[in-house]
Structures are given as C-alpha cells and as structure tokens.
N, C-alpha and C positions, 0 to 999 in steps of 0.2 A: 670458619667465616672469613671470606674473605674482605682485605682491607686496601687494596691496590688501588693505586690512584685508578680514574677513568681516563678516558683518552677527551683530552681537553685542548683545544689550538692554544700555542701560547700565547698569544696576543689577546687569549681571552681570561685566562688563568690568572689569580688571584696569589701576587709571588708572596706575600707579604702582608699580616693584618693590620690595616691602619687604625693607631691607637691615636685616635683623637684628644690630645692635650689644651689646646686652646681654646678659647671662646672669644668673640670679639666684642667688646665694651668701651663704648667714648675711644674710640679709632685704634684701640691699642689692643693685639692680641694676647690675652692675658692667659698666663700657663693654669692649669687646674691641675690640684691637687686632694683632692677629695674622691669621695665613691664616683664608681663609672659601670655603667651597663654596657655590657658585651652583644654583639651587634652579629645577627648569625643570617644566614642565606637558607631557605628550604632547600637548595640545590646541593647534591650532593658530590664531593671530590672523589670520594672513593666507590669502588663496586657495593661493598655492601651500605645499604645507606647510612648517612650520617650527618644531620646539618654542619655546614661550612662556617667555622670563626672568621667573620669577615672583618672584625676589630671591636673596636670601644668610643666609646662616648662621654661626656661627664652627664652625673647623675644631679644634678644641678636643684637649688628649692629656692623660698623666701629669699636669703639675702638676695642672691643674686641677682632673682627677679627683681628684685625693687633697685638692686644696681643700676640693670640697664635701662630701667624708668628714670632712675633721674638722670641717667645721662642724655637721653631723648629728650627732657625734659626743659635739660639743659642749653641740649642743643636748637632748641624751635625758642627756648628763652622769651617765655610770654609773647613770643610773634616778630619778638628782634633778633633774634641768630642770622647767623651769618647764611644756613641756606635757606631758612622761608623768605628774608627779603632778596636774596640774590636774584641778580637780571637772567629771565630766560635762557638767555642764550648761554651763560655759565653753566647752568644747571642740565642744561644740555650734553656740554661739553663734558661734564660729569661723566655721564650716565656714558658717553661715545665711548669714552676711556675704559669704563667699567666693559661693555658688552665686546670690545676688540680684545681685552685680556679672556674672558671670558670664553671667545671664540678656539683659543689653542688649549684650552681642557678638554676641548669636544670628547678625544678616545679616551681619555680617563672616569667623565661621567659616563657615556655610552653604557662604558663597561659595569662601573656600578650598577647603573638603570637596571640590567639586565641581573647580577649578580642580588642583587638587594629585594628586587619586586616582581625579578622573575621575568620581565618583559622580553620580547624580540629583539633580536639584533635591526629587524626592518624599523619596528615601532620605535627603538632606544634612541636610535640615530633622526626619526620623524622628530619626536617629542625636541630634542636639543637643537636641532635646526628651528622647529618650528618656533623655539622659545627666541630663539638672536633675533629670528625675525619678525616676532611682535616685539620686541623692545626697540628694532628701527623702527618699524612701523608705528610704534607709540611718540620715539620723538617724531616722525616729521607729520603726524596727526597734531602733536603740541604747538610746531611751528606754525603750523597753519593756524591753532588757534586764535596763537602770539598776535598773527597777522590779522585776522578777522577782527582781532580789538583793539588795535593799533591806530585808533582813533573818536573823535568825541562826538556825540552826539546831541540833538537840543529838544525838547519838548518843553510849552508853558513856558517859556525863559529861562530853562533851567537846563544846564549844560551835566550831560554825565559821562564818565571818562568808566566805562566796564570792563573788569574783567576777572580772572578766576583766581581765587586765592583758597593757602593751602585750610583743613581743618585742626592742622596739632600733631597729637601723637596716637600713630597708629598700631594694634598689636594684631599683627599678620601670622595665621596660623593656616598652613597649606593641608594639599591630603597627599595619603601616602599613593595614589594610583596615576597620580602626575605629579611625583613630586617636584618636578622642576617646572614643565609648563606654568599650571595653574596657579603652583604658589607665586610665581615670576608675574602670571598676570595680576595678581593684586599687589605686590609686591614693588613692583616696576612703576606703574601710573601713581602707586602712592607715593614716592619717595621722589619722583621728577615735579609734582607736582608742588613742593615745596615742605612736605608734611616731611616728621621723622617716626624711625621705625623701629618697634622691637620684634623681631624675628626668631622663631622657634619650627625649625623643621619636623615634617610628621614619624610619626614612629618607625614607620619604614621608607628607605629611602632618603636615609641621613646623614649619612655621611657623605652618598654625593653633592654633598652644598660645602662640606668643608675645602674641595680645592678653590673654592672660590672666595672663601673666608679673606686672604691676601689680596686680594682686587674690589673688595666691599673697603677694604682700610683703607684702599691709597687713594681710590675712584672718587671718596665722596668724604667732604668734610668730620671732624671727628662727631660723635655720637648719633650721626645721621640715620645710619643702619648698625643693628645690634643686633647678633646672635647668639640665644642662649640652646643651651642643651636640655632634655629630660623628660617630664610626664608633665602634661598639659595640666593635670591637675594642680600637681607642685608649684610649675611655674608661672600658668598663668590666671591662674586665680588670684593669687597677692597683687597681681598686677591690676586687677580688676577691681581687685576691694577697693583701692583707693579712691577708684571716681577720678584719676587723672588722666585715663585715656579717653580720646575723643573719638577716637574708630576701632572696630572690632571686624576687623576685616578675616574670613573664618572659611574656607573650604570643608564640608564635611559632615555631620551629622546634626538634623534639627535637634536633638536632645543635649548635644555639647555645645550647641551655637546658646538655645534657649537657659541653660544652665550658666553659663560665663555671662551673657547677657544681664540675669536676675542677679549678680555677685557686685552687680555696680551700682554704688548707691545716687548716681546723678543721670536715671535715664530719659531725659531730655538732652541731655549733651551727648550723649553716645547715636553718634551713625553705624548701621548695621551695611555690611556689604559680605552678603553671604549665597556662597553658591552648597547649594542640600540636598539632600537626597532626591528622589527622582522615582517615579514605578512605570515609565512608557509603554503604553500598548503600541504592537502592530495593528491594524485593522484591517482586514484582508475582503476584499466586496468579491462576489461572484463571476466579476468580468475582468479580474485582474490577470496581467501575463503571469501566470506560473513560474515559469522559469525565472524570470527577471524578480520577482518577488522571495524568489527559494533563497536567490543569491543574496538579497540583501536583509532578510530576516535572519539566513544562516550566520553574517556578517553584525547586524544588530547585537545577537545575544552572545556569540563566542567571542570579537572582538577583546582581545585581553583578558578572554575568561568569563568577560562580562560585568568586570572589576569597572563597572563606568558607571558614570552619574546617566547618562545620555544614552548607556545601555539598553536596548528592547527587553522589558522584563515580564510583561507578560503579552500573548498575540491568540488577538479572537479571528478566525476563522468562518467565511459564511458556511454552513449547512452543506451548501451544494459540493463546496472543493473543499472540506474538510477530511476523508480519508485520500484524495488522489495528492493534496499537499504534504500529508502527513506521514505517508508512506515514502515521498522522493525526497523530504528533507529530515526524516530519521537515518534516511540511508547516507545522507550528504554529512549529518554528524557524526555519524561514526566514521566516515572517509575521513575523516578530521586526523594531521599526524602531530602526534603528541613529544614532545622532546624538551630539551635542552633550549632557552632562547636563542642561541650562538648558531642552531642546527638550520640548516637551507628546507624552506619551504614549514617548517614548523607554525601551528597556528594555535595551540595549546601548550602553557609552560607551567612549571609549578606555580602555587597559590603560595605568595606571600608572608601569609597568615596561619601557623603552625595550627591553628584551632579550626579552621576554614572548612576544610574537609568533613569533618564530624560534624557541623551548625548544616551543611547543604546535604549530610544522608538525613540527620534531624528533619528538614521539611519535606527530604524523598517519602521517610519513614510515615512521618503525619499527613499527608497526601495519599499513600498508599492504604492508609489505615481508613481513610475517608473516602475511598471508591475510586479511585486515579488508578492509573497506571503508566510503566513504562516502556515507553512505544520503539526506544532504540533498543539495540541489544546491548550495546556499551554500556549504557546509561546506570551511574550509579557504580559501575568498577573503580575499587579503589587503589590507589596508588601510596606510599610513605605521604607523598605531598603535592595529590591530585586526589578528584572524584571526580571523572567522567564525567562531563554533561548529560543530563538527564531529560529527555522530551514526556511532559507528562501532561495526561490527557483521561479522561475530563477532568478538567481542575472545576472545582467549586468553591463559592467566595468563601466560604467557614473553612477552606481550607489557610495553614500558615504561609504556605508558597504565595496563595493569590493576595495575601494582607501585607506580608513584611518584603521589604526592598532584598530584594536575596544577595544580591553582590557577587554573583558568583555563579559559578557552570549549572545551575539547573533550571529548564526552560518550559513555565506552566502555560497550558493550554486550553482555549474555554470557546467552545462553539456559539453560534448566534444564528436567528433566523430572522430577526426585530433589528435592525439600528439602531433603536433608542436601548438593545440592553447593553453593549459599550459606551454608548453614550451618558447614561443613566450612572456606567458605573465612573466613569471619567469626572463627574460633576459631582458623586460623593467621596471620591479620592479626597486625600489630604496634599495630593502632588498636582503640578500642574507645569510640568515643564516642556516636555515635548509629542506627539505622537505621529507614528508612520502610517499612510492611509496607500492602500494599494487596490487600485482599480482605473476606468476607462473611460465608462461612462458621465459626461459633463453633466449630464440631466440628473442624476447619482450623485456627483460630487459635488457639483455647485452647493445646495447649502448642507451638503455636511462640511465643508471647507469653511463655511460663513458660521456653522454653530462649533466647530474645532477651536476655531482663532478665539474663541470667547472663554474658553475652558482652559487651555495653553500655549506656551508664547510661542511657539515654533511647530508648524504642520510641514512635512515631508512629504511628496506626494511622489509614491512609487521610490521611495527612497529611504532606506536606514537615518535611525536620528544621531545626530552630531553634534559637536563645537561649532566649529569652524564652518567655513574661515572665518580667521577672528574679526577681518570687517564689521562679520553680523551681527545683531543684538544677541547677546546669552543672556538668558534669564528664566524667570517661573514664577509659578501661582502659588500661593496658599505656604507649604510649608517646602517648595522647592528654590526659592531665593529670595533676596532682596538686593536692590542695585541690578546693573546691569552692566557686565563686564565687557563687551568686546572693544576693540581699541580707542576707539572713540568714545565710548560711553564710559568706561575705566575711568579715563581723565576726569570727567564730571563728577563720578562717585562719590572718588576723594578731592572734592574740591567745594567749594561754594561762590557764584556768584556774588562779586564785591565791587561797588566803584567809589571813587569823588565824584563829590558833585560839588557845582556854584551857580549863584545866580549869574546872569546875562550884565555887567557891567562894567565900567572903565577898569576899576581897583582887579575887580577877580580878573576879567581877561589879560591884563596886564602881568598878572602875577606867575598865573599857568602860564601864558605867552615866556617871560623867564626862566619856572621850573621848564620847560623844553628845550629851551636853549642850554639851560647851566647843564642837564643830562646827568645833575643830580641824584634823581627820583627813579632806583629802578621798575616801579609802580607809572608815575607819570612818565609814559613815555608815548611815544609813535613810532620809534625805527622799527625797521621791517628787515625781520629775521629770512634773509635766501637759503 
C-alpha cells in the first residue's frame, strides 16, 4: 500500500497542523488547557487514502459557556456598556478596523475553506471576498440609517426623536457550508448594531475563524465578541438555560434551532433570526429554453455538491420535455470533473462529512427499492469521500429523497402533467424558501408567478435559486427562516425601534435645544455621518 504524498501546489499544502490553544473571552485570549478534538479534512495527502490532521480545537462545556455569557453580559451591562451606548460612528470605526485586518488572512482562510469543507479554490476565494464585502456594505447601509434618523419629528404635539437600538446578548451559531459568509452575516449586523456576542463556529470549518481571533480582540471593546470552542450541545445549551440571551441567531437545522429555542425558560424575550433548511423545487413548463434551463438546474443541484440551503433539491419536469431533458442533463452530470478543490476547472470536491456518503446511497438505496431509478451512469459510484451525484427518476412522494432535505449529490426527479401537482406539493411542504420556474409563456407564467410569491419568498424565473446579492431580501416560510437577512434587513433583525419623545413646550424644547448643543447624548443627536 502505497503512502506517498500526492502531488499538491505548495501554496496550497497544509505545512503544519494548527493546534488551536486559545479562545477569546472579555477581550483577552485565554490559553486552554483541557481536552481538544482533532480537526481532520476528507481530502487526502497521500495516494493511498487517508484523512488529513488538519489540527485541534478545545473541547470546551459548562464553565466556559457561562464564562463568556457573563462577559457579554458584562459588556452590554444592563444597556450602559461602553459599546451599546457608543455613538455610531465609533462603532463603525470599529468594525473598519476589524474587516481591513481581516482583509490580509484572505490566502490563509481561502486555503482552509478548501482544506476543511472541501470547497473550490473559485468558490473559497467568492465566499471571503464576498464576506468583506457585505460588512462594507453593512456599514455604509448603517450610515445611511444614522442619517435617515438624524432628526425629530412632530405628530399631536408630541415630538419623537427615532431610532434603532441594540436587543442585548446575542448567541451566534453559523453553518459549517458557509462557514464564514453566513456566520459573518448574522454575526456582523449583530455586533455593529450595538448588541454583544457569544460566538461558536460550526463543526466544520473551524478553524478558519481562529486567524481572526487577534483582530476580534483589538477591533472591538473587551467582551463584545466571544469565541468559544466544541459541540453545540455542550456549549450552547447552558447558555440557553439561563434565559439571559436575548437573540438566538442560528444558521442550520430546524430541529437544533427548535431544540436550543425550547432550552430557554423566558420565551418572549428571545428573538429568533434563523436561516433553515430549505427543499427548492425546479419547475420546468413545456415551453422552456432547454438549454438555458439544463445549465442552470445542472448548476442549482451540483453547486458545492448541493451542500446549499438555496440548493435545487428536487425538479418536476412537464411530461412533454421530460425524457429529451433528462437524457442531455444526465449526460451533462456525468461530464461533471471531480477533484481536489485547488484542481482548474473542478466542479465536484469531497464531502465534508465523513458519514455523507453512506446517508445519500441510504436514499439511492430506498428510492431504488421504491421503483426509481438511475438515469446517469455515474450516478451513485463511490469514492473513500464522494458519491457521485445520482439523477433519479420517477421519484415518488413516499419516497426518502422526495421528504428529507438531502444536502448532498443526489438529484430526485418527479414528472407532472397538472400544475397544481407541484403546486399542491409546495403548499404542503414544511419549507418555503425559494423555487426556480422555467418557461416562456406570460399567459403561463403570470399567475403561477402571483400563486409562487404566496407560497415562497423568492421566484427565479429561468434562473437557479440563490443568496445574493445580498442587497436582496433572504428569507422563508414555514420552517425555512425567521428574520430576514440581507444587508439592510440584517440591521433591523438585531435591533428594535427605540426613541424620546416630549411634549411640544418652552421647558422640553429648551432642554433638547441643549442636549444638542452640549453633544452629550450619543442617542440625542442630529450630526450626519458622511
């Protein structure tokens, strides 16, 4: 058996496994000394395979969680800490500091990205641009709000000075498929907006947050942002018991959102801001361009494997172009080249998830068993830490494929001759986040577009479903979100409209007339943030 390294670019090679020792609590990185879980990569260094020691972590529980609660706890200090009342523009200033240190890790996370969760070198590099660039784009979305409220208003005699204040302490739990985007987008609007945070990276894709650990400390007052290490269970349950956090801000699965959620004994004070699973149909009408439709369902379901919330996970087909569809894009996934993330042109990389592979033959297996088949010839070859994407066709609702969010390379198939039977099935879905609609005809589309938008919050027309841009509204129905993340809506999430108010007289005007001038009052103000 051979054990010879592979032939790897060094700039992409792994010299050295980073043993995670610190954690950062109340501004100070504190050494750990206790158990640590060992931190491995599906990708293999040598010929014969072998997961990759990509390093360690602390294995972190109780105390610690309730450490970095009180120091969050500490630091918001019943709504007087030094960053909930700080003036805008500090907190800004903040946050500049943090994303320009941030900017010169770029090739050190990249690389992680890729080493950790398996992504593209194209993707790795998208994801970490894209992240600097929603946290400029969050402050000068903040600026402008600064600006929008930077003055009083009167109704009934009664003067009210509005504007958005923070909710407390937030515990930010990302997912491991963006570990940096997505956790950063709740991550980011929470902590500018005035609130404090305890932060716990997802199980994969963790260690790329620690070269940032250093620019979390110096960027933002002490206990502001706290990161602990370990299993969600350990750590953020205790934190939950107490009923002292105010937000539960959660990337990831409705049964761990609903779970953490019920752990808290004061649910009226808890705001939810959760982005969840997801099962998006294609829906393909009989007058759709073929081609232009092949390319973007091909693109929907393999996208990262299909490791997406926003992923296409299952696509009904009309009757009429269901074999002439299904013959050019079984053939277009197995054109698909499988590799290494680092490798030119790669559009499949290993699964993340050492168990991965065996849960997506499990629904090949119970599909097959229930009159499916599969339609590529790849489909279903296994690899140490891939399974082939699978096109399987007819899927049936009793089957597992068409019920559970698959998360992964295998792509169920379900013909239609009725619109209302996609429709019918979209409306008893437990998800309601996005779906892609492919066709031509406006007489056609029109109200399926008007009964779409009623069912979920985002229609694609002739287009794969997305994020971005994060302009847009992100969000879902039923058990696919709550809040609404995109950079504008972020801010509001984690915030609550707040003002003064007074009545219309000599004493009050006079007094506000003062609080303006003395420039006291980082809340009382008017200057206008350029």
């Amino acid at each position: 058996m051979s054990t010879e390294k592979t032939t790897i670019p060094a700039e992409f090679q792994i010299k050295a496994p980073i043993h995670q020792n610190t954690y950062l609590v109340n501004g100070e990185l504190k050494e750990w000394k206790g158990n640590t879980t060992e931190v491995f990569s599906t990708i293999s260094e040598t010929s014969t395979y072998k997961p990759t020691l990509l390093g360690s972590i602390p294995d972190m529980g109780e105390p610690e969680a309730l450490g970095a609660l009180d120091a969050a706890l500490e630091a918001y200090d019943k709504g007087k800490g030094v960053w909930p009342t700080m003036h805008v523009k500090d907190r800004i200033e903040s946050m500049e500091k943090f994303v320009k240190q941030m900017e010169t890790k770029r090739e050190e996370i990249v690389k992680l990205l890729m080493w950790e969760i398996g992504k593209s070198l194209p993707d790795s590099r998208k994801e970490f641009d894209r992240t600097v660039e929603y946290i400029y784009d969050t402050i000068e979305d903040y600026k402008q709000l600064d600006r929008d409220s930077a003055k009083f208003q009167k109704n009934q005699g009664v003067y009210a000075h509005v504007k958005r204040g923070p909710l407390g302490v937030v515990l930010c739990l990302g997912p491991y498929n963006y570990p940096l985007n997505e956790t950063f987008a709740l991550l980011i609007p929470a902590i500018i907006m005035g609130n404090t945070a305890i932060f716990k990276p997802a199980k994969h894709g963790v260690l790329l947050i620690t070269p940032l650990l250093e620019a979390f400390q110096n960027s933002f007052p002490k206990g502001v942002i706290n990161v602990l290490f370990g299993r969600g269970r350990a750590v953020a349950a205790p934190i939950m018991q107490t009923g002292k956090v105010d937000v539960l801000a959660l990337i990831g699965n409705s049964k761990s959102a609903n779970a953490l959620q019920n752990q808290h004994p004061k649910s009226n004070r808890l705001r939810l801001v959760l982005g969840l699973e997801a099962k998006n149909p294609a829906i393909v009408l009989p007058d759709a361009d073929l081609n232009l439709t092949i390319e973007e369902v091909l693109a929907g379901t393999t996208s990262f494997n299909g490791q997406r919330c926003t992923a296409l996970k299952v696509v009904y087909l009309h009757e009429a172009i269901q074999e002439n569809f299904l013959k050019q894009f079984a053939e277009k996934i197995d054109a698909l080249k499988f590799g290494n993330p680092w490798e030119e042109g790669v559009k499949l990389t290993p699964l993340p998830e050492p168990g991965k592979p065996a849960y997506i033959q499990e629904l090949i297996d119970d599909a097959l068993a229930k009159g499916a088949k599969i339609i590529n010839k790849k489909g279903g070859q296994h690899f140490d830490n891939y399974i082939w994407p699978a096109v399987l066709y007819p899927v049936t609702r009793d089957m597992r494929v068409y019920q559970e969010e698959q998360f992964g390379p295998v792509i169920p198939v379900l013909s239609f001759d009725d619109i209302e039977q996609p429709l019918d099935d979209m409306a008893e879905s437990n998800y309601g986040q996005q779906v892609s609609l492919f066709g031509k005809d406006v007489y056609t589309l029109s109200p399926l577009i008007d009964t779409l938008v009623n069912l979920v919050c985002r229609v694609n027309l002739n287009s794969s479903c997305q994020r971005g841009p994060d302009v847009y509204p992100f969000t879902g129905r039923k058990d696919s979100a709550q809040a609404t993340l995109s950079v504008h809506d972020a801010l509001r999430s984690f915030s609550i409209r707040t003002f003064v108010a007074f009545k219309d007289n000599e004493l009050n005007n006079e007094t506000v007339q003062q609080l303006l001038e003395a420039k006291l009052s980082n809340f009382v103000s008017t200057d206008y943030i350029l």
